[in-house]
N, C-alpha and C positions, 0 to 999 in steps of 0.2 A: 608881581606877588610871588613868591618863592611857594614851592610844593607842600602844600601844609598834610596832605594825606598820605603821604609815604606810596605814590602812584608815581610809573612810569610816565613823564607828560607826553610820549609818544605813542603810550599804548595801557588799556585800562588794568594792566595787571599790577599787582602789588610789589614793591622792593622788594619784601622781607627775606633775607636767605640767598638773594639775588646780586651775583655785581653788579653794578652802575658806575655811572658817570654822574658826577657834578659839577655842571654849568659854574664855573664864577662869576658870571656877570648877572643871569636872570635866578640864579641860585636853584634852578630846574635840575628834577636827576631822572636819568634815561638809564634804558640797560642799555648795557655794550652792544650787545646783536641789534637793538634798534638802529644804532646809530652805525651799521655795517662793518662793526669789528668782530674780529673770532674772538676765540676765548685764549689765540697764542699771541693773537696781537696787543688783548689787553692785558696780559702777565706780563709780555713785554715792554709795556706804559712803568715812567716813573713817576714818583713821587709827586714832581715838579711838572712834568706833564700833564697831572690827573689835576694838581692844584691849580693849572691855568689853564685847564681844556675849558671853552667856548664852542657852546653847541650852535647847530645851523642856522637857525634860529636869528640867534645873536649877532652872526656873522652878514647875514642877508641885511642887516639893521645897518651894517656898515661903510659909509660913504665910499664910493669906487677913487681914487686917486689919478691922477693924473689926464690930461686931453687926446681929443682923436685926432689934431690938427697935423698929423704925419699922415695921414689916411690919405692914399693917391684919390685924386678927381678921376670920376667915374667916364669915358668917355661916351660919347652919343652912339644910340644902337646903329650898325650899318644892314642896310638889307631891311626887307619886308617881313621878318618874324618879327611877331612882340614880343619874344623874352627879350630883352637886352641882353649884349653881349659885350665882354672886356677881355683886354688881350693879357691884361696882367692881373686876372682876378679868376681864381680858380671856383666855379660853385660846387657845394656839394648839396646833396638833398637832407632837405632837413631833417633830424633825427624829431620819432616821434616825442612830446612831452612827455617825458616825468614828471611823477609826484614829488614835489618839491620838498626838501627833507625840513622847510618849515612846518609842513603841516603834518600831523599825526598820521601814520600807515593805518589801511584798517588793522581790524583787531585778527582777522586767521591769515594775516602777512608778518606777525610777530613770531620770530625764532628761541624766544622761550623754553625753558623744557616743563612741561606738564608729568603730573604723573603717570599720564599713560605710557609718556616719551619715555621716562625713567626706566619705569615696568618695561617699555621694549630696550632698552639698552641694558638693562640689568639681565635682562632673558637672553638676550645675544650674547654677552659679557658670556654666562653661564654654560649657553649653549656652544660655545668658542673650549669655556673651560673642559667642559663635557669631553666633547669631541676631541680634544687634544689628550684629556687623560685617556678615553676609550682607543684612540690611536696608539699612545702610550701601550695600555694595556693589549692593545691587542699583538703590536709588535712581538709583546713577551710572548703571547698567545701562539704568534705562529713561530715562534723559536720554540714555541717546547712545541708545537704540531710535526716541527720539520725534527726536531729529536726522535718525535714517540716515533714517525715514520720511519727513520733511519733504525731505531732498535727496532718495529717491526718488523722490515724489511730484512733486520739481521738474524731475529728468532724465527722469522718465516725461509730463510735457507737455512739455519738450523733444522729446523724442525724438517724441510724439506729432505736433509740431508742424517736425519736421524730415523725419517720413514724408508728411506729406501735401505737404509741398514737394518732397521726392521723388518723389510721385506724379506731381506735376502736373509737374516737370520732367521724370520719364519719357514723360509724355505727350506733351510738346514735344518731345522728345529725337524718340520715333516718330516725329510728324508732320513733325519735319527729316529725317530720316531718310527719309520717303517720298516728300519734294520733294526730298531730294538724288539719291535714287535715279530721280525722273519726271525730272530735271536732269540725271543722269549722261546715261540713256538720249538722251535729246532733243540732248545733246550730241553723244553719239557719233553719232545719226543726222544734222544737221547737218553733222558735219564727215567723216561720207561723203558726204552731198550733195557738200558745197566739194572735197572730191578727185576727186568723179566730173565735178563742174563743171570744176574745174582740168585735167584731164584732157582733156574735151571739148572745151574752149578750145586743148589741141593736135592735136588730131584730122588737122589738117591738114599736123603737124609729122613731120620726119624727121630722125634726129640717125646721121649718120656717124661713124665711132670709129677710133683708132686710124691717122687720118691725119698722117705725118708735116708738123712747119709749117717755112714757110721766110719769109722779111723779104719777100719781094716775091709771093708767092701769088696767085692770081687763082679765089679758091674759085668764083665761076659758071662763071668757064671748067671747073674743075674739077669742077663735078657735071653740063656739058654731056655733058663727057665721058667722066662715069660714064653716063650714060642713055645715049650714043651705045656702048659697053660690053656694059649689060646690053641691049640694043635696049628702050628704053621711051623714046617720043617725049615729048620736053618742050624747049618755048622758052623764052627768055630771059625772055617777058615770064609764064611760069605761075612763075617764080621771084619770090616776094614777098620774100621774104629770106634772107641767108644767112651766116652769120658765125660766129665762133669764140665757145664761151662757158667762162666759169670752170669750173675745177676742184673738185668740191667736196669732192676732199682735198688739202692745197694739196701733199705730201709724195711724192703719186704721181709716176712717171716717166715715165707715160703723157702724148703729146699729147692739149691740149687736143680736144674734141669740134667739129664740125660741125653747126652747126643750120643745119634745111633748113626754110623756110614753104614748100608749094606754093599752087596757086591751089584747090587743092580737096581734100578728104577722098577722094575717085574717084581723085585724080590718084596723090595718097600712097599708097592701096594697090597700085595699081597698077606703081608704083617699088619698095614689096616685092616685090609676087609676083616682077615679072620679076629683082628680087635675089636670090631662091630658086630661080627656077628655070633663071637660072645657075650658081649655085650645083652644081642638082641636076648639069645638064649635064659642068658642068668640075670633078670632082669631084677630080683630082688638081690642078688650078690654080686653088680658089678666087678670087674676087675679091681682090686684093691690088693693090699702088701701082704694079706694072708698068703697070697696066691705066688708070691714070689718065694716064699719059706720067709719073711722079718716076721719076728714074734715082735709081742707088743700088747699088754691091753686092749688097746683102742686100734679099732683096724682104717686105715688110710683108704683112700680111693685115689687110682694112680691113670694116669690118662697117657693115651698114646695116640702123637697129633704129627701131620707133617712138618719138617722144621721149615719154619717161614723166615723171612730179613725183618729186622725190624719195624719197614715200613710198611709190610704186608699182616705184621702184629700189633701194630697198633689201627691200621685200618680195621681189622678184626677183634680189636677190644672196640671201639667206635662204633660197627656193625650190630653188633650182641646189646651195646647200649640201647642203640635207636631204636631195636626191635624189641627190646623192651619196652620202652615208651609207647610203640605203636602195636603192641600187642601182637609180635610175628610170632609165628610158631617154631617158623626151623632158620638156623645160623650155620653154615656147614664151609670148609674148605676143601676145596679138590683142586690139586695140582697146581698150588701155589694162589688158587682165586676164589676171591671171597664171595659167595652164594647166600640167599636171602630167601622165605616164600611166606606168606602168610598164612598159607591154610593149604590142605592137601588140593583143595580144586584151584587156586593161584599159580599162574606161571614162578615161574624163579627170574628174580633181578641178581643180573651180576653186578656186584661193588666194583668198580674199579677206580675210585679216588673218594675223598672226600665229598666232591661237589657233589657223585651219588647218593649219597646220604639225604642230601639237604631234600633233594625230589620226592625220597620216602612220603608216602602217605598211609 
């Protein structure tokens, strides 16, 4: 009877989806792997092959052909063993039986593929693809590792080779750095020298302020008669010079200054004090332009101060400032330096730069 349920007759699993084989004789259909083909052996089955294949079955059904009458006579055993022996008959031991491919294989001796099989050949399949891409990719992986290495390696002697130049330039940098600073220094002390020099060089100098000027002036006449004034004797010939000098703002409204040469540094101080201590004397009539003979209205007050460099006059506009601000009482210059006190019971700070200033309290 031919397979009427679409079932393996060698095994209970179903055709469907499945190659087989079809018996022409008993009209039975088998899968291929039942009946011990691969799956290259039955791609390579034709047409004609598959339409006359005869399963085992069928074949075992079939009459054996021909007689054994060529079979040599067995001789009589010799000797006292009971095997029999033959001199032209080789034995071999009998191979254990098989299952005879009449009768169905059990059912977990079938090469089938189940879904689990699947599921594992598909996960292999995957895991094959996986790993070949992840090899893939990793390849590229260590090409760019063995790159980024190489430009590390090349920014890391860079950079090796840019520290030691910074070193060695920080090292020059210091050593400028410490000739600029022996250079600062050395500068600034120099150029108190030259102001103390510059200074000294007018030792001998007296600068009058605040004298009005007129086109015809006769300034010796005119400081004869400041000394004849304050009573401090002085002739014409202790007068080395004497003349008007620039402003050095040109914006002020103040007359030009008075420079006075005497013939001596003794002579000059001595033209202060007695300027002070008429001063002290006429305390309601300071020295002023009555006192020279200028007529006038309005009577001037004329001051007579040592003549100082411009950096010791404005240190002394700066000085008179601050002690305003902080309420000093006395601003005084002797002998080119600027003097400070707050009160008669206060020591005296000597100015001598700006940064004295800042210290003021």
């Amino acid at each position: 009877m031919p397979n009427k349920s679409n079932r393996c007759a060698a095994c209970p699993n179903v055709l469907k989806g499945i190659s087989f084989l079809h018996c022409c004789r008993c009209k039975e259909q088998y899968h291929y792997s039942c009946m011990n083909f691969s799956a290259d052996d039955y791609r390579s089955f034709t047409a004609d092959f598959k339409s006359s294949w005869i399963c085992l079955t069928c074949r075992c059904k079939e009459p054996k052909t021909g007689s054994n009458c060529d079979t040599p006579v067995r001789p009589a055993p010799a000797g006292p063993s009971t095997v029999p022996q033959y001199d032209n008959v080789t034995l071999r031991a009998k191979k254990k039986s098989s299952t005879s491919f009449s009768s169905p294989p059990p059912a977990q001796s079938c090469s089938c593929l189940t879904a689990a099989d699947i599921r594992a050949v598909v996960r292999e399949e995957l895991h094959q693809i996986v790993r070949t891409e992840i090899n893939s990719e990793l390849k590229e992986i260590r090409k760019g590792m063995s790159t980024l290495e190489a430009s590390i390696s090349f920014f890391n002697e860079e950079f090796e080779k840019i520290k030691t130049a910074v070193a060695a330039q920080t090292d020059t940098v210091a050593a400028l750095r410490k000739d600029n600073d022996f250079l600062r220094n050395t500068t600034q002390e120099l150029s108190a020298r030259l102001r103390q020099l510059d200074q000294r060089s007018r030792s001998s100098n007296l600068e009058i302020q605040c004298v009005p000027e007129h086109k015809q002036e006769n300034l010796t006449n005119m400081v004869l008669q400041l000394a004849k004034v304050i009573k401090c004797p002085v002739n014409d010939s202790d007068i080395h010079y004497c003349s008007r000098v620039a402003k050095l703002n040109a914006n002020s409204t103040r007359p030009r200054s008075i420079l006075l040469k005497l013939r001596s540094p003794r002579l000059r101080d001595n033209f202060l004090a007695a300027t002070s201590l008429f001063n002290k004397k006429n305390s309601t009539e300071k020295l002023n332009t009555s006192h020279l003979g200028l007529g006038g209205e309005k009577k001037h007050p004329v001051f007579v101060a040592e003549h100082l460099t411009p950096e010791n006059k404005e240190l002394h506009a700066a000085a008179r400032r601050k002690s305003k601000d902080l309420n000093y009482k006395f601003v005084w210059v002797r002998d080119g330096k600027v003097f400070v006190r707050k009160s008669e019971e206060t020591n005296y700070i000597h100015i001598r730069n700006i940064d004295a200033l800042e210290k003021m309290t």
